[in-house]
C-alpha positions in Angstrom: 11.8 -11.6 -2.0 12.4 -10.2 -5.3 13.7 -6.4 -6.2 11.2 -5.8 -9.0 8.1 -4.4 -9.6 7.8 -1.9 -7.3 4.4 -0.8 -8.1 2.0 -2.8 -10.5 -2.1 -1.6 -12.1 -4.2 -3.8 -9.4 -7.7 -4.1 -10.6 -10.8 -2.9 -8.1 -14.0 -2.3 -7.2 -16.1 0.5 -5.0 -17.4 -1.9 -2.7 -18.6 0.8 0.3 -18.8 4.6 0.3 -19.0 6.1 3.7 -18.3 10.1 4.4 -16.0 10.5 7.3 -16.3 14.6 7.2 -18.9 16.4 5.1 -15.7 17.6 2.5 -14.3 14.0 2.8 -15.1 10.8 1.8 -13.7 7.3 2.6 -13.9 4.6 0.1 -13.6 1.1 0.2 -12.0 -0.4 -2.9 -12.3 -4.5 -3.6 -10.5 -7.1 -5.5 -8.2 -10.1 -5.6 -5.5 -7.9 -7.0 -5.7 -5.7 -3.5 -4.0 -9.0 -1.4 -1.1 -8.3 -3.3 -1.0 -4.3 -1.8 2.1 -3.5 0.4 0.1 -2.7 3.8 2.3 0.0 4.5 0.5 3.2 4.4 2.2 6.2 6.4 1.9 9.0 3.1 2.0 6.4 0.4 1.0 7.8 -2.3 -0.6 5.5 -5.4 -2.3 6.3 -8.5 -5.4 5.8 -10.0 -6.9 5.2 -13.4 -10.7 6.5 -13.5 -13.4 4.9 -15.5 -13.4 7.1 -18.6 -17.3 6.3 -19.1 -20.2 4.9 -17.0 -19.9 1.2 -16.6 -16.1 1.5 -17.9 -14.2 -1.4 -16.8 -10.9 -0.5 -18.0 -9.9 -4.3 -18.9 -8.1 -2.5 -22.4 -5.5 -1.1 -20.1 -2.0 -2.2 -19.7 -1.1 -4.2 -17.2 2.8 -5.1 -17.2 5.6 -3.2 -15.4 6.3 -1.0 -18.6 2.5 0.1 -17.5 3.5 3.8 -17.6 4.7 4.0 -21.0 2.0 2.0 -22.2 -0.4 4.2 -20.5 1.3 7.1 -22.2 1.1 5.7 -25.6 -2.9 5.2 -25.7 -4.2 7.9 -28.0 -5.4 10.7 -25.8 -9.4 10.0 -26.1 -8.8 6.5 -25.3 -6.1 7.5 -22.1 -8.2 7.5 -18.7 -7.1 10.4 -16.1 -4.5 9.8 -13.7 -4.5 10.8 -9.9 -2.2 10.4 -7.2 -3.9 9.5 -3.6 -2.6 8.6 -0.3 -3.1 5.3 1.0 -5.8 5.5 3.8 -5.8 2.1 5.1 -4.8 -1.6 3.1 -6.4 -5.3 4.4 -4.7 -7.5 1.9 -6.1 -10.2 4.1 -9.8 -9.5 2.8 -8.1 -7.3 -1.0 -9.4 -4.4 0.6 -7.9 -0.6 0.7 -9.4 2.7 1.7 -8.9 6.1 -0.3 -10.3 9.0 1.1 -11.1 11.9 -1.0 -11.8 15.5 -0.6 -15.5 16.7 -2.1 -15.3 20.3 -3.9 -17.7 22.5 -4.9 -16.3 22.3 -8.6 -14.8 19.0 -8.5 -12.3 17.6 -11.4 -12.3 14.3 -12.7 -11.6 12.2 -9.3 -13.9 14.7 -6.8 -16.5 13.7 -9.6 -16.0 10.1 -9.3 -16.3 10.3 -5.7 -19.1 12.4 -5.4 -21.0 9.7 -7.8 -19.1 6.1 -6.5 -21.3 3.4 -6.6 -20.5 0.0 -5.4 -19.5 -1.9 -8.3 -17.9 0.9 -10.0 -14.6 0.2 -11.1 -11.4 1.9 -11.3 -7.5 0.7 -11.6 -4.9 1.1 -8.8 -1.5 1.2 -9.4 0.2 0.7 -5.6 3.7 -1.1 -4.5 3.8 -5.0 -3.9 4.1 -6.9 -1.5 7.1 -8.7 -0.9 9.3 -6.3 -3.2 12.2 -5.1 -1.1 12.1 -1.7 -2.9 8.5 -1.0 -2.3 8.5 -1.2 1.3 9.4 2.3 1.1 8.5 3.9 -2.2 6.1 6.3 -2.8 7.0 7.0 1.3 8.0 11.0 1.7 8.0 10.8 5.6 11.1 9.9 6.4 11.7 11.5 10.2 14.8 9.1 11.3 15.4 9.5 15.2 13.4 12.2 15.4 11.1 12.8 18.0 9.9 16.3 17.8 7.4 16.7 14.6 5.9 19.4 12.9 3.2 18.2 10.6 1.1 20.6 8.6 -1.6 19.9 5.8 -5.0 21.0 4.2 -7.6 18.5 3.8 -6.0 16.8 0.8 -3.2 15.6 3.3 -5.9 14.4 6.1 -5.5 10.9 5.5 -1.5 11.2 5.8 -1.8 13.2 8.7 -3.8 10.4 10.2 -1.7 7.6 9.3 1.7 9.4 10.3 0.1 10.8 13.5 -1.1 7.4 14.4 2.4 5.5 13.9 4.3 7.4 16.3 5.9 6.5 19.3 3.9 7.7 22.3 6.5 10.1 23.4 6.6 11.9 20.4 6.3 16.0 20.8 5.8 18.8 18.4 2.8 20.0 17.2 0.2 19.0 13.9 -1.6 22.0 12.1 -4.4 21.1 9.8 -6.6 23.4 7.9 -9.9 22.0 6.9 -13.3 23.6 5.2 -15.6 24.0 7.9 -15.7 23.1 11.9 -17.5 20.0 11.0 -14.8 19.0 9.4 -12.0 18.0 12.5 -10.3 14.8 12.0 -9.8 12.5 14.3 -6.4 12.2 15.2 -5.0 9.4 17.4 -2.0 11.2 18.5 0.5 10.9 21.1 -0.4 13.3 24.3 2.9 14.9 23.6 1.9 15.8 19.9 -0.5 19.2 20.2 -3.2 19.3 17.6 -4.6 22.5 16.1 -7.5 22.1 13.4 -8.1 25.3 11.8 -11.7 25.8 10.4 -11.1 27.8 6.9 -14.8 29.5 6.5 -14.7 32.2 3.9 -11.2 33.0 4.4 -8.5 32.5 1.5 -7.0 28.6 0.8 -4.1 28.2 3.7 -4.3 32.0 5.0 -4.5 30.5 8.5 -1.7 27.7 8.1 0.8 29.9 7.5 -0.2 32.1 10.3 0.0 29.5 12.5 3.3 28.6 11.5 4.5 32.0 11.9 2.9 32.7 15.1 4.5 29.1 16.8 7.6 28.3 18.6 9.3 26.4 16.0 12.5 26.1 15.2 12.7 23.7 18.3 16.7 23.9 18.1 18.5 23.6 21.5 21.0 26.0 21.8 24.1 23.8 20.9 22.2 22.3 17.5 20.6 25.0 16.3 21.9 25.7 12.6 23.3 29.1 11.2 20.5 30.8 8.9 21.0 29.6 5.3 20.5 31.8 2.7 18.9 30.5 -0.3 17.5 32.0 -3.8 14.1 32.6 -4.3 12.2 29.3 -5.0 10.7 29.4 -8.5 7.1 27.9 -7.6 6.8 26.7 -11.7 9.6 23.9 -11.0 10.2 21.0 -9.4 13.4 21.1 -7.1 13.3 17.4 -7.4 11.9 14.4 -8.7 9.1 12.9 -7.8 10.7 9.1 -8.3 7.1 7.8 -9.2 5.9 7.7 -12.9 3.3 10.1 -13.9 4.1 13.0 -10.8 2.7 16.6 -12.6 4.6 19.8 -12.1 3.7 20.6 -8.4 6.7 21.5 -5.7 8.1 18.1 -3.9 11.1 17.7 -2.0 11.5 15.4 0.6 14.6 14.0 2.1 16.2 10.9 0.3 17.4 9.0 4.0 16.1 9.4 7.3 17.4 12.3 8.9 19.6 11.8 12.4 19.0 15.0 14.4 15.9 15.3 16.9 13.6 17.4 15.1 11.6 16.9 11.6 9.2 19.0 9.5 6.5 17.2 7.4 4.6 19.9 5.0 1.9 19.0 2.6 -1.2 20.6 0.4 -1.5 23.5 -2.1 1.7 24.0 -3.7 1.7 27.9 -3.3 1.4 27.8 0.6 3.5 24.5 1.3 6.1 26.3 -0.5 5.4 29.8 1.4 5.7 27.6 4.8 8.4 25.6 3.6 10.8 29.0 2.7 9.6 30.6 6.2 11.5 27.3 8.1 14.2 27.4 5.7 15.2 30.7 5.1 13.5 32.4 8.1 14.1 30.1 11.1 17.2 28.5 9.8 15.5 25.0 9.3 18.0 22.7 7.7 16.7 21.5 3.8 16.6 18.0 5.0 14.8 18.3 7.5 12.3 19.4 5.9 9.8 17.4 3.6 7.4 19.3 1.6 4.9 18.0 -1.2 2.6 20.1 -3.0 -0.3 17.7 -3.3 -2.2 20.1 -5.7 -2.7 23.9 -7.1 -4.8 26.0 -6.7 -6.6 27.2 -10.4 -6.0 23.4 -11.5 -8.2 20.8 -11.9 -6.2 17.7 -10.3 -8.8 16.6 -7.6 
């Protein structure tokens, strides 16, 4: 197996277009580039490269390992926009993968692509490769080590992370999942261990993660036994216009990230993702409210709010 490249452009096609939720949307991507996908999924997060015109097939695009700088060096007009998605599902078997993504009311560049996917539309993926050593875990933020009490919470942008994480663990996980979606008709299905208690919260007309950090507040977490529990760190005020740490992908914009670097070896783990403004709210409240150990705590701002990056 060889060390490099981690993550290469693959080449694909819209080959089905089903809506799992009314504000979410599963689809199907094709090609012979896709059997060479790593099939791990968990929160893998890959990018895509949209069609900058109808009928666009982006063959002008660069294709090597330097395919970032490249990318970088188009002039602008001729540069297609860059997202970052979560790996739903990968079939390299058939070249197949599954990105789900969120319909808005005011969509930006991808929510329009999705809202409009056609079969045969075609797009660019750049995802890790199989049979790299390296990218059998990049682009991975859930990292919970011997853990085996969780606390995942996410808005529908971290649904299909959520789904894959919930449905890896072992069936004697515990701890509890907190997902804010649009409407009621929105709940995800969640194969979750009977340990693992699932609360969908239906947003309606009130403000963007009002009721995640409620529920957060109002639950029993820290889990700490008496022995382990930390003392209460006491940290600055994060500054939500930085990044307290890298991204190691190319291409990653300004929003909050910070996830562990190794698996963590105590019993309990905290996976947060979604608008930057409340993952960061929720990610202070563990920290500096309930004592949470930093890493233990993994927290990705997937988006802002008053930006178009969906």
């Amino acid at each position: 197996m060889s060390q490099s490249p981690v993550y290469l452009p693959f080449d694909a096609q819209v080959a089905r277009v089903h809506d799992v939720a009314p504000h979410l949307r599963r689809i199907t991507l094709v090609g012979d580039d896709l059997r060479r996908c790593h099939e791990r999924c968990l929160d893998r997060r890959v990018k895509i490269l949209l069609p900058r015109h109808p009928g666009d097939a982006l063959r002008d695009l660069p294709r090597g390992e330097d395919w970032y700088a490249d990318w970088l060096a188009l002039p602008t007009d001729e540069r297609p926009v860059m997202r970052t998605y979560t790996l739903r599902a990968v079939r390299p078997e058939v070249g197949e993968i599954d990105l789900d993504f969120v319909l808005h009311d005011e969509p930006g560049p991808a929510g329009a692509f999705a809202a409009g996917a056609r079969p045969g539309d075609r797009l660019v993926v750049v995802g890790p490769v199989a049979g790299c050593v390296a990218a059998a875990d990049a682009g991975i933020g859930w990292l919970p080590g011997r853990a085996r009490q969780v606390l995942l919470v996410g808005d529908e942008t971290a649904v299909p992370a959520i789904a894959n994480i919930v449905g890896s663990l072992p069936r004697d996980t515990t701890g509890a999942v907190l997902v804010e979606v649009p409407a009621d008709t929105d709940v995800p299905e969640l194969d979750a261990p009977p340990g693992l208690a699932v609360t969908v919260l239906a947003r309606g007309e009130q403000p963007h993660g009002a009721q995640l950090v409620a529920a957060v507040r109002a639950s029993c977490w820290s889990p700490f036994d008496a022995g382990e529990r930390p003392a209460v760190r006491h940290h600055s005020p994060v500054d939500p216009t930085k990044t307290p740490s890298a991204d190691p992908e190319p291409g990653e914009d300004s929003a909050l990230w910070d996830t562990p670097t190794e698996p963590v070896t105590a019993d309990h783990y905290a996976w947060l993702a979604g608008e930057s403004t409340v993952i960061t709210t929720l990610r202070r409240h563990l920290v500096r409210e309930r004592g949470w150990p930093r890493d233990r705590v993994a927290f990705m701002g997937y988006w802002r709010a008053g930006r178009a990056e969906c």
